[in-house]
RODOLO-797300 format. One line per field, with one value per atom (N, C-alpha, C): residue number from 1; atom name; x, y, z. Coordinates in steps of 0.05 Angstrom, whole numbers, always signed. Layout:
RODOLO-797300
num	(NUM; ...)
atomo	(CA; ...)
east	(X; ...)
north	(Y; ...)
up	(Z; ...)
END
This chain:
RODOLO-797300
num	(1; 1; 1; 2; 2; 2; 3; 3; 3; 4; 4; 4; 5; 5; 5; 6; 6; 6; 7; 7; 7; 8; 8; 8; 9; 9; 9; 10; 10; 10; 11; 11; 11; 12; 12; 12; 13; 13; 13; 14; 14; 14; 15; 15; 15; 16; 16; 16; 17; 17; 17; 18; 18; 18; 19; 19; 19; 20; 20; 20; 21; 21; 21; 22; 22; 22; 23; 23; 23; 24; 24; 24; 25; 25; 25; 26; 26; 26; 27; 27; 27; 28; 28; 28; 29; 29; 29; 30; 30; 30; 31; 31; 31; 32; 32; 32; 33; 33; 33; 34; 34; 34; 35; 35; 35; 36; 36; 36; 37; 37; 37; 38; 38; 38; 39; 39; 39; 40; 40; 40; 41; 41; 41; 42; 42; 42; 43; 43; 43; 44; 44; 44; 45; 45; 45; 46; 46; 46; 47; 47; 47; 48; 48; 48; 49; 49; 49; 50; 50; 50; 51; 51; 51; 52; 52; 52; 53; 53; 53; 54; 54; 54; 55; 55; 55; 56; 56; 56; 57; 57; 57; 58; 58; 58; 59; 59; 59; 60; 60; 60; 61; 61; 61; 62; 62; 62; 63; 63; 63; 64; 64; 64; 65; 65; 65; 66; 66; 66; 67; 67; 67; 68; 68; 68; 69; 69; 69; 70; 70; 70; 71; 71; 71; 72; 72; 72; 73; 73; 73; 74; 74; 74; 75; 75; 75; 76; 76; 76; 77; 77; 77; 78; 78; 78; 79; 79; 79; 80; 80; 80; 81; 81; 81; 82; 82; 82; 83; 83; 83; 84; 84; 84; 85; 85; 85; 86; 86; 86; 87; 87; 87; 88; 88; 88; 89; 89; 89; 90; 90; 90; 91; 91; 91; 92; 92; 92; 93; 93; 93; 94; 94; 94; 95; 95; 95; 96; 96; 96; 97; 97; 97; 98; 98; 98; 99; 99; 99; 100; 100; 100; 101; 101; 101; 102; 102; 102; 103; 103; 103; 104; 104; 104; 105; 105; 105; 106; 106; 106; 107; 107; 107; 108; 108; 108; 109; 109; 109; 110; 110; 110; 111; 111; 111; 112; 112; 112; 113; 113; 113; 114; 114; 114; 115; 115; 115; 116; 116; 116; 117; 117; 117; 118; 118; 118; 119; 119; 119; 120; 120; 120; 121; 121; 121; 122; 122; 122; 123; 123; 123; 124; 124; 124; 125; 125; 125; 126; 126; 126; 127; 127; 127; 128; 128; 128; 129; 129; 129; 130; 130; 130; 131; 131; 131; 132; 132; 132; 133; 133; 133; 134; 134; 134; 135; 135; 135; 136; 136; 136; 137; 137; 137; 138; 138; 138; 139; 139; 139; 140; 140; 140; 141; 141; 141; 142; 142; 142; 143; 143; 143; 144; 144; 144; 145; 145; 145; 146; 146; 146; 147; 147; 147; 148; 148; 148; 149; 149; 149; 150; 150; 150; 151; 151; 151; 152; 152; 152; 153; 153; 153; 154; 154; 154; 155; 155; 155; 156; 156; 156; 157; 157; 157; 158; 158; 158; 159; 159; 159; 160; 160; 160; 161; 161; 161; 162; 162; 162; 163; 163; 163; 164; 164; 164; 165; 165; 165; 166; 166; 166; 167; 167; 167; 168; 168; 168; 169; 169; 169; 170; 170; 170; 171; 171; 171; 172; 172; 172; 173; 173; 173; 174; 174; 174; 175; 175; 175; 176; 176; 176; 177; 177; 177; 178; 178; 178; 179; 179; 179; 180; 180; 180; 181; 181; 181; 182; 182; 182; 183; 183; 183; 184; 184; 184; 185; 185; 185; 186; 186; 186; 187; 187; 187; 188; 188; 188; 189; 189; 189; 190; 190; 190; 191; 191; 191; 192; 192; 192; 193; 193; 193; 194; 194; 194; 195; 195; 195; 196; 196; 196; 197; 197; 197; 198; 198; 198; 199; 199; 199; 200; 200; 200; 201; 201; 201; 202; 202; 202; 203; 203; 203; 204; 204; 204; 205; 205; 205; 206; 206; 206; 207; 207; 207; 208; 208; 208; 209; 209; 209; 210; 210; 210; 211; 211; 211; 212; 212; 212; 213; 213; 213; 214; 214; 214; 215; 215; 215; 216; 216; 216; 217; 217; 217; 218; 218; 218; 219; 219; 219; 220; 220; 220; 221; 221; 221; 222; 222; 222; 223; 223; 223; 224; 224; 224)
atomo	(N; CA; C; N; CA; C; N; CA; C; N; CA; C; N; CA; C; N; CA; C; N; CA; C; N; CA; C; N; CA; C; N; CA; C; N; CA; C; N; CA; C; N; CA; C; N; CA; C; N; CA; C; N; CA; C; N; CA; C; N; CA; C; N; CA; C; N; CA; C; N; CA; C; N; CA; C; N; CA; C; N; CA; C; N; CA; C; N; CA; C; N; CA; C; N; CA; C; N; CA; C; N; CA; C; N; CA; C; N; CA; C; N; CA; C; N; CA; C; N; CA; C; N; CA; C; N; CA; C; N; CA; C; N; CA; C; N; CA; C; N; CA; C; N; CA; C; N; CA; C; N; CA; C; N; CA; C; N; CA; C; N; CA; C; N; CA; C; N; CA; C; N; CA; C; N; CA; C; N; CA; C; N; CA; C; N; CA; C; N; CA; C; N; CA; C; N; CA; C; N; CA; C; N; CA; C; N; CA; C; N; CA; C; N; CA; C; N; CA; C; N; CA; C; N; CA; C; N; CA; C; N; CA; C; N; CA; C; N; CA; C; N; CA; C; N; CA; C; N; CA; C; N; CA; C; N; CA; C; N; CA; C; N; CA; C; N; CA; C; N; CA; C; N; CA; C; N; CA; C; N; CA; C; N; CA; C; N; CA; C; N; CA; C; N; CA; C; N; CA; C; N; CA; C; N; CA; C; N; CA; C; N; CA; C; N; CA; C; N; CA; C; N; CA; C; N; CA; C; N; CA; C; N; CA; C; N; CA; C; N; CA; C; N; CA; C; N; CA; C; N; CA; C; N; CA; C; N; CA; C; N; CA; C; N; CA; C; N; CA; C; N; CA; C; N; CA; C; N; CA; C; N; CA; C; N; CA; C; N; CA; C; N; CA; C; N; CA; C; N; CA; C; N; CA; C; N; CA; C; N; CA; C; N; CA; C; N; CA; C; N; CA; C; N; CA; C; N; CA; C; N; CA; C; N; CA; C; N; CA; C; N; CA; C; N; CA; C; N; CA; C; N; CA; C; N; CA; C; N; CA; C; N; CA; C; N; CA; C; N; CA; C; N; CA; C; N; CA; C; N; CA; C; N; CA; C; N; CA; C; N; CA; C; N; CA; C; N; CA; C; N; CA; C; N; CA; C; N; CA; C; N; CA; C; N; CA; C; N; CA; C; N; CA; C; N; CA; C; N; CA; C; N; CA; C; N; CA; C; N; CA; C; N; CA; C; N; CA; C; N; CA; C; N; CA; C; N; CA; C; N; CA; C; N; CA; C; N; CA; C; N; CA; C; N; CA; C; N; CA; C; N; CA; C; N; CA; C; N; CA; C; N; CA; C; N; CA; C; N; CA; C; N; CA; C; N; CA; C; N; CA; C; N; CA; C; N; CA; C; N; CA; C; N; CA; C; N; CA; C; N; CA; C; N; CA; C; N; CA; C; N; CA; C; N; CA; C; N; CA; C; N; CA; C; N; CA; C; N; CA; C; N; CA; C; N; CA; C; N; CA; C; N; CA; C; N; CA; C; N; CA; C; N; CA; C; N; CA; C; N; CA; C; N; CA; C; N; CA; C; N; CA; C; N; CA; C; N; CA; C; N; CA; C; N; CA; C; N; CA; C; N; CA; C; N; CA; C; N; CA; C; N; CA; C; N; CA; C; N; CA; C; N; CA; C; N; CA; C; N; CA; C; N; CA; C; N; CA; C; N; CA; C; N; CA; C; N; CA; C; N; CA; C; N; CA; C; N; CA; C; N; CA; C)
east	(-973; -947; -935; -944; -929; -938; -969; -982; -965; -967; -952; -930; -901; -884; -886; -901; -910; -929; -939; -953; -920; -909; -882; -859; -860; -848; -850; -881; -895; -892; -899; -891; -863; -853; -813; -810; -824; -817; -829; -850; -855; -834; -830; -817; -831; -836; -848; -842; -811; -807; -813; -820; -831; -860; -865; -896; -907; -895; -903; -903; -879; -880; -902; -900; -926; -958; -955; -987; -983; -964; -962; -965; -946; -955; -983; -990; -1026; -1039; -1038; -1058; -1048; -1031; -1016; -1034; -1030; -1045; -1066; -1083; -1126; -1137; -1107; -1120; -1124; -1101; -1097; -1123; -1123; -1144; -1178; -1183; -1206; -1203; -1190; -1189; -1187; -1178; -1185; -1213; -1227; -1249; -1275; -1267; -1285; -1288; -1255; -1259; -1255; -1248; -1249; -1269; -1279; -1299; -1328; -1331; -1350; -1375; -1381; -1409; -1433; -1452; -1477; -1478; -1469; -1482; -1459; -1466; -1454; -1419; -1407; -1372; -1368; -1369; -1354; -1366; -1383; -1405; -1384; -1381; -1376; -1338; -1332; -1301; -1298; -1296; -1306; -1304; -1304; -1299; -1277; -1255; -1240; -1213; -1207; -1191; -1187; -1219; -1225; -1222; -1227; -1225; -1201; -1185; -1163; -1133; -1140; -1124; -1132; -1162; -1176; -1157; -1152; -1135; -1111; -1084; -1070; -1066; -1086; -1078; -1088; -1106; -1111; -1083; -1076; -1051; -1021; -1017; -997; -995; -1019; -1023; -1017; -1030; -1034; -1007; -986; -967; -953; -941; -921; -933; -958; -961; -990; -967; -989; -1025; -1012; -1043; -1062; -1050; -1072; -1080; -1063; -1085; -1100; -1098; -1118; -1139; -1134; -1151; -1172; -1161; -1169; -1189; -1188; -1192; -1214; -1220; -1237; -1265; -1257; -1266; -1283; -1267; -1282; -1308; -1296; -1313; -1337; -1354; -1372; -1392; -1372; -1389; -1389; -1417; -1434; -1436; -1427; -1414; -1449; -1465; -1490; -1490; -1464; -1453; -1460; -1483; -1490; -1465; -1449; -1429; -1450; -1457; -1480; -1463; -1440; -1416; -1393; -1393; -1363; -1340; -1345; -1309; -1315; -1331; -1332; -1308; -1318; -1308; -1280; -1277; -1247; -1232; -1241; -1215; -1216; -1236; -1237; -1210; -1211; -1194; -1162; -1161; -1136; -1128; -1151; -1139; -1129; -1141; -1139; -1108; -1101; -1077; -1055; -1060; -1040; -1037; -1055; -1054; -1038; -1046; -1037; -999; -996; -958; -948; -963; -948; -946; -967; -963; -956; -935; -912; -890; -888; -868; -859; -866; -860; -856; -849; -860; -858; -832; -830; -852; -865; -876; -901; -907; -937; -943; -915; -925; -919; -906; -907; -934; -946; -976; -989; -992; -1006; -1015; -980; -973; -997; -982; -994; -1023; -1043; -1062; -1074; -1061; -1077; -1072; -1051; -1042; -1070; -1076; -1096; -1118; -1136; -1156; -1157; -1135; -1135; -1142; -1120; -1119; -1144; -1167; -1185; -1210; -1207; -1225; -1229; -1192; -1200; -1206; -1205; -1199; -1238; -1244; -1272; -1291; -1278; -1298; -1293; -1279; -1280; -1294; -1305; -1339; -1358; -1367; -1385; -1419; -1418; -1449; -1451; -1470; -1473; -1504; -1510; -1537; -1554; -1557; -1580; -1610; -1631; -1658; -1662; -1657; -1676; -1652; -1663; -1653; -1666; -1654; -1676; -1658; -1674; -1660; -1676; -1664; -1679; -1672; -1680; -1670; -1693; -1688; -1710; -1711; -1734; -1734; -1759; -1752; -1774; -1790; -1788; -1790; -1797; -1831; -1842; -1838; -1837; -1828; -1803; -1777; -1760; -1752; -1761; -1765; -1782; -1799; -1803; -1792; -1777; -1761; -1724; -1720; -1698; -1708; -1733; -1748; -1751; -1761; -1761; -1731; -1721; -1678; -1678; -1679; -1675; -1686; -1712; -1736; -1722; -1701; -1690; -1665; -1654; -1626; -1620; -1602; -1605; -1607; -1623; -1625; -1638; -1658; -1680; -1708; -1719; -1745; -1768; -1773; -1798; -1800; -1822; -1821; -1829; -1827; -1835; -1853; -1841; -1853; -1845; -1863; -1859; -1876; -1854; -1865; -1864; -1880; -1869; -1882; -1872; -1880; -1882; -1894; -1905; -1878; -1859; -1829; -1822; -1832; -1808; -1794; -1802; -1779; -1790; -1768; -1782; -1768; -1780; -1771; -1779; -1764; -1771; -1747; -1770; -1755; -1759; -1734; -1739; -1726; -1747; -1737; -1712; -1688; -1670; -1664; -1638; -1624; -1599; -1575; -1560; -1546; -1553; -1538; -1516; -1505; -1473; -1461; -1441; -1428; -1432; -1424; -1429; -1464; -1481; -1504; -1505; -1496; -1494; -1475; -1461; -1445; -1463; -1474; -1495; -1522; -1530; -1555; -1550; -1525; -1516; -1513; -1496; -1496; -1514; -1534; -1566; -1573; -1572; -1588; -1565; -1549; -1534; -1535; -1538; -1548; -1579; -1597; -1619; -1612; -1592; -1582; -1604; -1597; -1602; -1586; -1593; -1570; -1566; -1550; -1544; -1561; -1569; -1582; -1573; -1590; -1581; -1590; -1565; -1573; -1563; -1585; -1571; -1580; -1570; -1576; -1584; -1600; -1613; -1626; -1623; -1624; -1653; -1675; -1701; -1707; -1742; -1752; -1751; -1750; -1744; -1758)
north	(-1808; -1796; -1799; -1828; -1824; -1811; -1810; -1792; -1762; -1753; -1720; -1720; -1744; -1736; -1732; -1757; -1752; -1725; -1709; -1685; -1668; -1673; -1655; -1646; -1684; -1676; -1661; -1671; -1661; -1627; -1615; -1592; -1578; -1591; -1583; -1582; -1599; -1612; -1585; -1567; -1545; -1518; -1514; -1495; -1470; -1444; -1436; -1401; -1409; -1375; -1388; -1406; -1400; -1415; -1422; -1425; -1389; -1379; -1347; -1328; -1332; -1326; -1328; -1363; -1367; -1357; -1359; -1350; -1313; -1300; -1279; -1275; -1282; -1291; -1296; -1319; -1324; -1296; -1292; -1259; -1238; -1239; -1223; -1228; -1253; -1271; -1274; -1273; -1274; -1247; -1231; -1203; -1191; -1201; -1200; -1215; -1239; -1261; -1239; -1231; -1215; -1196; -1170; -1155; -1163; -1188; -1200; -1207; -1217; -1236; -1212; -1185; -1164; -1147; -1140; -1134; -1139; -1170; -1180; -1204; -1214; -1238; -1233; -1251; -1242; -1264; -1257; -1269; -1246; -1258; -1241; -1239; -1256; -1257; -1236; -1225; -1200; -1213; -1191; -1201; -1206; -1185; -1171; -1189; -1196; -1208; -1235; -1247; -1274; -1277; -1253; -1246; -1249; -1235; -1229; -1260; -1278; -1304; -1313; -1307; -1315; -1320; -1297; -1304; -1318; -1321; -1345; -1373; -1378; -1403; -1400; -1388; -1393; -1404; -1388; -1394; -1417; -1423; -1448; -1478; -1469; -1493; -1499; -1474; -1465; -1481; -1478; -1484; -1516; -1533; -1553; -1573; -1566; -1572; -1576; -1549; -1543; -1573; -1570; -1595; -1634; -1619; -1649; -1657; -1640; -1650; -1673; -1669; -1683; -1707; -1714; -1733; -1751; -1775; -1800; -1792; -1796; -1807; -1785; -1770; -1739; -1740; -1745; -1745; -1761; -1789; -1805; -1801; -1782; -1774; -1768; -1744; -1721; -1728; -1750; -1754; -1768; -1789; -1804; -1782; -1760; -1737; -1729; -1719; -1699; -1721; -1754; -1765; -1767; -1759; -1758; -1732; -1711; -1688; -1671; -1665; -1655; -1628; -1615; -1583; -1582; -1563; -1561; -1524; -1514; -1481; -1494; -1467; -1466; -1453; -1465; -1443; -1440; -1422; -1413; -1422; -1401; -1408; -1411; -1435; -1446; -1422; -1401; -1385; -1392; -1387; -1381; -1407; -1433; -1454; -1448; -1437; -1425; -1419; -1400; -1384; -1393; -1410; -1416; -1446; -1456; -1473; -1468; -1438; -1426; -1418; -1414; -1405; -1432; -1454; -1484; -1490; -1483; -1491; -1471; -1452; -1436; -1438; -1437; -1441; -1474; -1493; -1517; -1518; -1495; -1490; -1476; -1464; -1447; -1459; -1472; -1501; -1516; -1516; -1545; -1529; -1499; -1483; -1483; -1477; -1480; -1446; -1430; -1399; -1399; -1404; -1390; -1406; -1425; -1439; -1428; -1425; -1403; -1379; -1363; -1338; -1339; -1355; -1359; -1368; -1383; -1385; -1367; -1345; -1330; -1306; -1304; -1277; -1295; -1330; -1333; -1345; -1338; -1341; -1308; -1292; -1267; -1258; -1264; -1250; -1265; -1290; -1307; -1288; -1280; -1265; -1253; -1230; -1203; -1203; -1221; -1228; -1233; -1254; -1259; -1243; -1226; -1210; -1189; -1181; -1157; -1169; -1198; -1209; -1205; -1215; -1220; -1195; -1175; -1144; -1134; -1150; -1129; -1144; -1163; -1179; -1185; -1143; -1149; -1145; -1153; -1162; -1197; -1205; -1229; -1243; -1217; -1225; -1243; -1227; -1240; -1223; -1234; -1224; -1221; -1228; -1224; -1222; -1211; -1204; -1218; -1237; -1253; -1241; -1239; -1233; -1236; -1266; -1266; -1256; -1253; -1242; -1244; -1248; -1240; -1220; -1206; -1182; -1187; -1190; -1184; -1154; -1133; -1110; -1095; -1109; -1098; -1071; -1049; -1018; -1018; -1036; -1034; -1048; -1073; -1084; -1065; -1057; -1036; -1009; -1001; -980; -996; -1019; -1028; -1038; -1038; -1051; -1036; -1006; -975; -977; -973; -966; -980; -1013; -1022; -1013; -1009; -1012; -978; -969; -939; -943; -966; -968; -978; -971; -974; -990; -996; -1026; -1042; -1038; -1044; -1046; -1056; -1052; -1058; -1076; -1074; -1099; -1104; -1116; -1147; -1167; -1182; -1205; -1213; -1232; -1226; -1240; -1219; -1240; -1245; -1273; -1262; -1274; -1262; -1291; -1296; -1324; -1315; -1330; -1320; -1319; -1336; -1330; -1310; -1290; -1261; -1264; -1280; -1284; -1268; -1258; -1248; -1260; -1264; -1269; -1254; -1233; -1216; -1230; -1217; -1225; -1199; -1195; -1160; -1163; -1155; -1156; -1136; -1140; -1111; -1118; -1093; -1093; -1093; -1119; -1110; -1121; -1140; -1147; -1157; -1150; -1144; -1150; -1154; -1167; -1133; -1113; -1093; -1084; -1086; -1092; -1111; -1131; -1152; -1136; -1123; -1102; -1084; -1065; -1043; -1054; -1082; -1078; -1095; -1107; -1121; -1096; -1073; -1053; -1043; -1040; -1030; -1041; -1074; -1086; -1085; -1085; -1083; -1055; -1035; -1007; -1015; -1032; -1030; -1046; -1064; -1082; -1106; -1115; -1143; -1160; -1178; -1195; -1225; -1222; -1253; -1259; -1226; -1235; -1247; -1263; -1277; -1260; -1261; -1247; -1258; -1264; -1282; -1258; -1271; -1261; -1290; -1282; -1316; -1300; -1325; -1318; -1321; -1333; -1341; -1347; -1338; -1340; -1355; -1356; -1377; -1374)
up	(+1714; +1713; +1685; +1680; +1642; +1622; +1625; +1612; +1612; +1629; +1644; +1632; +1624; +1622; +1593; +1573; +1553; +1536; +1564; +1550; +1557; +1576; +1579; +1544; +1545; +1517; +1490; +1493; +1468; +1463; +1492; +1485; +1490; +1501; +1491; +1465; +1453; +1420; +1400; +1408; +1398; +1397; +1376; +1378; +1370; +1391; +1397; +1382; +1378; +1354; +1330; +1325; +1294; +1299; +1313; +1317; +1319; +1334; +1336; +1311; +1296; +1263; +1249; +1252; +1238; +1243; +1270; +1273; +1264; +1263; +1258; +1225; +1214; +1179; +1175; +1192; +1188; +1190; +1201; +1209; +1180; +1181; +1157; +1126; +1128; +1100; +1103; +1126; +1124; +1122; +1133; +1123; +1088; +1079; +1045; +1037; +1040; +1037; +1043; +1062; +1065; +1045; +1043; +1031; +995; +987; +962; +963; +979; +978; +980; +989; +992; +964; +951; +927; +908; +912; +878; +875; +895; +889; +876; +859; +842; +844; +873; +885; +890; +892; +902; +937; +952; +985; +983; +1017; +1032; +1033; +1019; +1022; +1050; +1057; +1087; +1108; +1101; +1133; +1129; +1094; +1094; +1100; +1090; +1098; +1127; +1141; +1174; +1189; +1174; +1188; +1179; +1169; +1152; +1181; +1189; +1210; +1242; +1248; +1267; +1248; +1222; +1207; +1203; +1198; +1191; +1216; +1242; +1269; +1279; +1279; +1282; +1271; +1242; +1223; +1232; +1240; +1244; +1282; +1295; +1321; +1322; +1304; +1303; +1289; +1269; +1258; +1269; +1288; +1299; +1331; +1335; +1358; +1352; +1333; +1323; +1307; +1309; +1283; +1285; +1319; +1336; +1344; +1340; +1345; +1335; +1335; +1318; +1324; +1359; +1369; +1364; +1373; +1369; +1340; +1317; +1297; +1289; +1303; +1295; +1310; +1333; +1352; +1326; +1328; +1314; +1292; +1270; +1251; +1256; +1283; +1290; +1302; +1312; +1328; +1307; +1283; +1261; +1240; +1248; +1226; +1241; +1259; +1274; +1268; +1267; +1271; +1232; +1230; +1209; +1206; +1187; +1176; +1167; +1170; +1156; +1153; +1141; +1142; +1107; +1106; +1076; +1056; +1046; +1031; +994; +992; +967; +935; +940; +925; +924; +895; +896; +900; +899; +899; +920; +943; +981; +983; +965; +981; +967; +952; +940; +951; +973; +993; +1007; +1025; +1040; +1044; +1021; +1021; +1016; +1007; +999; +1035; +1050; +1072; +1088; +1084; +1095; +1083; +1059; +1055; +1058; +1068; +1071; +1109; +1125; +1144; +1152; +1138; +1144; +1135; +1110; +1104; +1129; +1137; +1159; +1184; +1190; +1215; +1218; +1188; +1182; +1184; +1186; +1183; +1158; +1130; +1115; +1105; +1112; +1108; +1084; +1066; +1034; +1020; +1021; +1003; +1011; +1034; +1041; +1028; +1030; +1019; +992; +978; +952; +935; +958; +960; +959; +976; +977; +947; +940; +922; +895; +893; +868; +865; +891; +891; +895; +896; +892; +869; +857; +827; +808; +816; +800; +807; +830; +834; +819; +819; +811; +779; +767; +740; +734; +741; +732; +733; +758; +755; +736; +733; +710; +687; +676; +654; +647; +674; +670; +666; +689; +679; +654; +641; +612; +590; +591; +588; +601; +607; +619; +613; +583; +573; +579; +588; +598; +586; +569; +554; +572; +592; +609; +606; +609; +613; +634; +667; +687; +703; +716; +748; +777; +785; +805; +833; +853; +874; +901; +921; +942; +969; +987; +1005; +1033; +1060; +1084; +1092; +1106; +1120; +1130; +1160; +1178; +1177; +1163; +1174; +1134; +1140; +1113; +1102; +1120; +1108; +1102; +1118; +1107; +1070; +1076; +1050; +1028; +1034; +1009; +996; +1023; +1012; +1001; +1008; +995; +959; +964; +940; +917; +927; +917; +901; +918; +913; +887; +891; +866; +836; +848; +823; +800; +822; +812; +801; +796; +788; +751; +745; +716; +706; +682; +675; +679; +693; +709; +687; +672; +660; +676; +683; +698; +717; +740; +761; +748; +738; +722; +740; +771; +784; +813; +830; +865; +878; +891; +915; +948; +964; +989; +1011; +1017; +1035; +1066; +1084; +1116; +1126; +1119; +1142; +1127; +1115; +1112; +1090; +1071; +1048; +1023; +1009; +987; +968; +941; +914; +886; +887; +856; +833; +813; +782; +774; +761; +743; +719; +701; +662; +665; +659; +654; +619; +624; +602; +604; +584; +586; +619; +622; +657; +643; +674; +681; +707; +716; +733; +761; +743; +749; +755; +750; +756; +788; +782; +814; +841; +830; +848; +857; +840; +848; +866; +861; +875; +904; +894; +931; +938; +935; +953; +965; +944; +955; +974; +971; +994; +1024; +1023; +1051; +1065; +1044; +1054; +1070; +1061; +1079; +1093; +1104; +1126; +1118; +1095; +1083; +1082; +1104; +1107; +1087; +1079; +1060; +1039; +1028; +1001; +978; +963; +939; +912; +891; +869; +850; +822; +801; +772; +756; +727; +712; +697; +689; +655; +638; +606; +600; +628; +622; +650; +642; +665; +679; +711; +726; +757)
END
């Protein structure tokens, strides 16, 4: 019974029009957050596949926070709960863990109810994107020699006609090294010319056109 009256309180103590705001703002802000992370992030893996989780991680933070605010016990709960259990989610690169953490802190302002300081958050963490990206496309010689790019595909005809696509795109000189291992993995090196950030744009496209999932693509100054 004391238990009961103590979960009674706890949620009287919620206030539930700006808990609703907030989760509403959240949605508002993982959608900006995706739509930054699809066209301004300057990774090789698949945006969209890695975007696409952004708003279950983000309500996830948002409803863990919101619970736990009001009370002691629940977060020591909480904290004893999480030091047990092991994250083994490959994040490739550091920007991933970038937004990812921009969404952790913007979700955790809005579950304190803090709205203006969230979306003040938000504006001056996209103005930074934006800014840097154009800062960065307009150096886009990177004086690299090779093109390395790994990727799986169960489905050898498909891999060679995604393989074709590339071998056709500009800048491309020749096939320099070509690995293929029994689980389906491939690993090419290609001499180009002249790589570019723009270059890493064109041939992720390629590969998600053949429904390549979570390929890796680098530019490297020597063979590797």
């Amino acid at each position: 019974m004391k238990e009961f009256i103590q979960q009674a309180q706890l949620l009287s103590s919620v206030n539930y029009a700006n808990w609703g705001i907030g989760l509403l703002l959240l949605i508002c802000y993982t959608l900006l957050f995706q739509f930054l992370f699809r066209k301004y992030a300057m990774v090789a893996s698949n945006r969209t596949l890695f975007a696409s989780n952004f708003l279950l991680f983000s309500v996830a933070i948002y409803l863990i926070i919101t619970t736990i605010k009001s009370s002691l016990a629940l977060s020591l709960g909480l904290v004893g709960a999480l030091s047990i259990i092991r994250f083994r989610t490959a994040i490739k690169e550091p920007e991933q863990i970038i937004f990812l953490l921009g969404l952790t802190a913007i979700s955790i302002s809005l579950a304190a109810e803090q709205f203006i300081i969230s979306t003040i958050s938000a504006i001056v963490f996209s103005i930074i994107v934006i800014t840097r990206y154009n800062a960065t496309y307009k150096k886009t010689d990177l004086q690299s020699d090779y093109l390395m790019i790994y990727f799986e595909c169960s489905d050898n005809n498909q891999a060679d006609r995604c393989i074709d696509d590339i071998m056709k795109s500009d800048s491309i000189y020749e096939l320099s090294n070509f690995e293929y291992s029994e689980n389906k993995n491939y690993r090419l090196l290609f001499k180009i010319q002249n790589g570019n950030f723009e270059m890493i744009r064109k041939i992720t496209e390629i590969l998600n056109q053949h429904k390549i999932q979570e390929p890796t693509v680098k530019l490297s100054s020597s063979n590797a």
